[in-house]
C-alpha positions in Angstrom: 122.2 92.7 73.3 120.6 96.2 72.8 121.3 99.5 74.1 120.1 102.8 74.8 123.1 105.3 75.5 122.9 108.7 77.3 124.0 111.8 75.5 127.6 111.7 76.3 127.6 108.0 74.2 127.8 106.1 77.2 125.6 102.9 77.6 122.7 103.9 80.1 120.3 101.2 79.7 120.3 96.9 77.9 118.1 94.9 76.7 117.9 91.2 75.6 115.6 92.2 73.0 115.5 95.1 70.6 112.5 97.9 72.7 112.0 101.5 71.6 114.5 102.7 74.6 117.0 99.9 73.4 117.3 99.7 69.6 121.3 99.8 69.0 123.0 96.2 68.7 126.0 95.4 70.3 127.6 92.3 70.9 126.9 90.3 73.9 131.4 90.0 74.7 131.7 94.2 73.5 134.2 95.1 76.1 131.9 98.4 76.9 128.8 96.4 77.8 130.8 93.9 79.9 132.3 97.0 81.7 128.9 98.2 81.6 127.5 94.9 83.4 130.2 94.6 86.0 130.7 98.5 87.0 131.8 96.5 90.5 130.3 95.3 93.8 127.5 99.2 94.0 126.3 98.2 90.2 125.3 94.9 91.7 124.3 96.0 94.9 121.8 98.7 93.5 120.7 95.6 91.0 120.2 93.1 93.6 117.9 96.0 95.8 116.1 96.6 92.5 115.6 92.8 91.8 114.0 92.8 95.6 112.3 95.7 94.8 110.2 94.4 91.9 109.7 91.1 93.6 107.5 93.0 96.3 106.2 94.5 93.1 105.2 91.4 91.2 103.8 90.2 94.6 101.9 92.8 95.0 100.2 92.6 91.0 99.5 88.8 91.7 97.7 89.5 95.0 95.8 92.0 93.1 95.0 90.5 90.4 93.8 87.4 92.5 91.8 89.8 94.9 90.0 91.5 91.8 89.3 87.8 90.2 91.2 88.3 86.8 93.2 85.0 87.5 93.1 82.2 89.4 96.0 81.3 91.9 95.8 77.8 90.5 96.0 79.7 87.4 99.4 80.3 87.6 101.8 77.4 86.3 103.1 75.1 89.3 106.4 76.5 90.1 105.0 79.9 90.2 102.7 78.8 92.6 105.2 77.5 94.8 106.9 80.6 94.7 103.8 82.3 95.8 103.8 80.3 98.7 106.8 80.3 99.7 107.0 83.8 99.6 103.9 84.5 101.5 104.8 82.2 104.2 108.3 83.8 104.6 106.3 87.2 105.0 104.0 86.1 107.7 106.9 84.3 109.6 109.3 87.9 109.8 106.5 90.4 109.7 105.2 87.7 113.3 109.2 88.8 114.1 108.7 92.4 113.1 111.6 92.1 111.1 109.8 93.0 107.7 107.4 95.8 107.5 104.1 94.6 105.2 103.1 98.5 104.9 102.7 100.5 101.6 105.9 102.0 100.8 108.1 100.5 103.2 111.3 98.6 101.8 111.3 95.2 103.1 114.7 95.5 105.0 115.9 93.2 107.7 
């Protein structure tokens, strides 16, 4: 694993792969980045609403991409397309509820 750390020496950001933010190696079992992974139930809280975050994200590239006709939705490889799908289908179903707000800027919160 790599890391960038903040000035105080304390591991701020990882990577998988070495990236210009995240050039210092560490090993995958180092006590400081499993600390650093598992900072309790908040550190994966705030990573799970991030994760949902760039979901909505990554929805929203795809649907642009499609709309502006750089790819092809059958394009995508089969399980992505599936996702797709599924996704947008769960989206029309609560947003019909009006338990899921489809506007700009909103967080989709239930």
């Amino acid at each position: 694993m790599y890391v960038q750390r903040d000035e105080g020496g304390h591991i701020q950001l990882v990577s998988r792969e070495e990236t210009a933010d995240c050039a210092e190696f560490i090993p995958a079992d180092s006590p400081e980045l499993l600390a650093f992974l598992s900072e309790g139930e908040s550190g994966k809280a705030r990573f799970q609403a991030s994760d949902l975050a760039f979901v909505r994200v990554l929805e929203d590239v795809i649907a642009l991409l499609m709309d502006k006709g750089l790819i092809r939705f059958t394009e995508l490889p089969e399980a992505a397309q599936q996702k797709v799908m599924e996704r947008q289908s769960l989206r029309r179903r609560l947003n019909g509820l009006h338990l899921v707000s489809d506007r700009e800027g909103d967080d989709d919160v239930i």
